[in-house]
N, C-alpha and C positions, 0 to 999 in steps of 0.2 A: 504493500500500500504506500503509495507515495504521496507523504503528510506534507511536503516543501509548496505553498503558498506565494504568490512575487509579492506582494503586501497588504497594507491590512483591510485594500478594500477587498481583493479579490477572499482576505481570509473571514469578515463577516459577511458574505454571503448566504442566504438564508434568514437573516433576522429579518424580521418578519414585525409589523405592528401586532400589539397585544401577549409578546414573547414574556418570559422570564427570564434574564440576564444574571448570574453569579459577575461580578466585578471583583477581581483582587484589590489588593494595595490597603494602606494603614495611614488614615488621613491625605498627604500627595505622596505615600512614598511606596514603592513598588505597582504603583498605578500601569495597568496598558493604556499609555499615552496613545500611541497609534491608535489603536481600537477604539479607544472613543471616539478621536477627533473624525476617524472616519463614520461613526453612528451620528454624527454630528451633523453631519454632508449628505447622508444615506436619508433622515431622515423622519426613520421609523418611531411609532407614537402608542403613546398607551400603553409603556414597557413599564415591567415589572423589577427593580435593579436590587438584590441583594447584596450589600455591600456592607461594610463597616460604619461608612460616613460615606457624604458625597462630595468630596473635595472641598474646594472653595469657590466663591460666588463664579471668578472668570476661568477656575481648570480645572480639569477629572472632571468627575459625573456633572459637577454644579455648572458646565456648558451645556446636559443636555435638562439639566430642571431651568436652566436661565430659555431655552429652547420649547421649553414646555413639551419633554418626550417621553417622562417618567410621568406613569399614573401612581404609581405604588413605591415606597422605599420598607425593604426590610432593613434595619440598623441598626446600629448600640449608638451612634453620637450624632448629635446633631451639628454641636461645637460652630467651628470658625464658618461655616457657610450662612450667609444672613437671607439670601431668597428660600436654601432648604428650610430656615424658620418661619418665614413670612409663609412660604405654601403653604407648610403644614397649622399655622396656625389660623390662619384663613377658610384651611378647609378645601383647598385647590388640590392637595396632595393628600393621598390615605399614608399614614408612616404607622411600622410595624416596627417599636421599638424594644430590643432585645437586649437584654443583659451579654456583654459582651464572650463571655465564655461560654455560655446558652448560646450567642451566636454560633461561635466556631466549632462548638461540639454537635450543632445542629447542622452544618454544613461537611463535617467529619461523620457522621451517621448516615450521613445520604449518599457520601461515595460509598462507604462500606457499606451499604445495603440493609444498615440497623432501622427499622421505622420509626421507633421513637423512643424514650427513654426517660426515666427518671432522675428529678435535681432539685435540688433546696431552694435554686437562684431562683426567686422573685416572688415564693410563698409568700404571702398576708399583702404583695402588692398588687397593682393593676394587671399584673400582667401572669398573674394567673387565676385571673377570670376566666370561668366557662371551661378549665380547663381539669382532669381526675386529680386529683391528690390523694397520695398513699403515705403512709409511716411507716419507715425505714429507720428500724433500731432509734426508736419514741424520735425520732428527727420527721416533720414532714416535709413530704418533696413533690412536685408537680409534673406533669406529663409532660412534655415535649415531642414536637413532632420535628422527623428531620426534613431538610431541605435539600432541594434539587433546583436544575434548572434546566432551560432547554439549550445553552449557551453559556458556558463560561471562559469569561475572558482574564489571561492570565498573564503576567509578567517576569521572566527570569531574568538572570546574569547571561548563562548560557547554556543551548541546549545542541541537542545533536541532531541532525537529519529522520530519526526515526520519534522523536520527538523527547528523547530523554531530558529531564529539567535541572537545571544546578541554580540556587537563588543564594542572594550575595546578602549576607547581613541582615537587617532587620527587612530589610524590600521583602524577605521570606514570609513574612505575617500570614493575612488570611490566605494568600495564592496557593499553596499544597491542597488546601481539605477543599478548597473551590474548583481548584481543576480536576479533584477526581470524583465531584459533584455534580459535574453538567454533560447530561447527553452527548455533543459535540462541546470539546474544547479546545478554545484557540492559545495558543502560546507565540505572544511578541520576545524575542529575545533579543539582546546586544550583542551576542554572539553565533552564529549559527555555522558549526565544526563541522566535521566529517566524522562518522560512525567511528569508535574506539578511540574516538580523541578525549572524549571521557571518561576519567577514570571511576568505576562501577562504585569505588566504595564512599562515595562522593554524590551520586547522582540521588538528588532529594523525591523526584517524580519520577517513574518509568514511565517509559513511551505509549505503554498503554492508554495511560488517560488521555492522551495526546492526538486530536484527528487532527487538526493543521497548527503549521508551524512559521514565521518567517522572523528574519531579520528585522527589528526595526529602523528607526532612522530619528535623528534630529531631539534627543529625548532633552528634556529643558532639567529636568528631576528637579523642581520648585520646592522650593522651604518654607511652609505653611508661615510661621513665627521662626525670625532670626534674630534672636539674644546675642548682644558682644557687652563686653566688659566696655565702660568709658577708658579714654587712654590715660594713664596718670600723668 
């Protein structure tokens, strides 16, 4: 199967209005910049984005809520993005807001095939309404369901031709448990080798989760908040 993609328009192909999207990245960092900027261009509307947060107001996801192409956010922060606030509190935006490790263990359940599971995170609050509660060792903990998507879009360091994944640092965040979460996932890399340039005991994703692959281009990697000491 030949996963090699020329970029990232030809590798979102298929998204579709009314999709569910997995997004990697943690606040702007490990974001698939390509990927977006090309849903940007493409179009598509009434998408469903599973994500951590959605960037900020003018990069990552918050060009396509400033776009008006997200109906729905599942996410654990709202934070520095000030349109993600205004939609959602307006009412323009449904937000699915999740305790952040309830995120990623909900998105880690869906690739490995667990339906759903029990956790403490967010008994007695909002957010588990409507949902079974059971007692585990006099502790109670609430149902969770996992998450999938029909697309997820993912960002490494470097990968290899068959799709194998290597992530640099903290850019690793949610990208592993999202790429092996989405039906068809795309992987933008910085690097894109030749088969066995990777070394096995290294490689964070196999190729399996992996249905296309390409190089990216041009990455800005933006710094949400840049703190410097004043000079003495």
């Amino acid at each position: 199967m030949n996963k090699i993609v020329k970029n990232a328009q030809e590798a979102i192909r298929g998204i579709n209005d009314g999709m569910t999207l997995m997004v990697g990245g943690f606040g702007l960092c490990g974001i698939p910049e390509n990927c977006i900027s090309a849903l940007v261009k493409l179009g598509a509307r009434n998408l469903t984005c599973i994500s951590n947060n959605a960037g900020v107001d003018d990069f990552g996801l918050g060009l396509l809520l400033q776009n008006k192409q997200i109906k729905k956010m599942i996410s654990s922060y709202v934070g520095e993005n000030e349109e993600f606030e205004r939609q959602m509190l307006s009412g323009e935006l449904e937000v699915d807001l999740i305790p952040q490790g309830s995120l990623a263990e909900r998105c880690r359940a869906g690739g490995a095939g667990i339906p759903a599971f029990f956790t403490p995170a967010g008994y007695g609050t909002e957010v588990a309404d409507g949902k079974e509660v059971r007692v585990f060792n006099g502790k109670p903990h609430i149902l969770e369901s996992a998450l999938t998507a029909d697309f997820a879009l993912v960002k490494a360091w470097k990968g290899d031709q068959n799709g194998n994944l290597i992530f640099k640092g903290t850019a690793r965040n949610f990208n592993p448990v999202m790429a092996m979460a989405g039906k068809i996932t795309i992987a933008e890399v910085e690097h894109l080798v030749e088969p066995g340039q990777l070394d096995p005991n290294f490689i964070h994703i196999p190729g399996i989760f992996v249905q296309r692959i390409f190089e990216g281009v041009h990455y800005e990697k933006r710094i949400e908040q840049r703190t410097v000491r004043q000079r003495i």
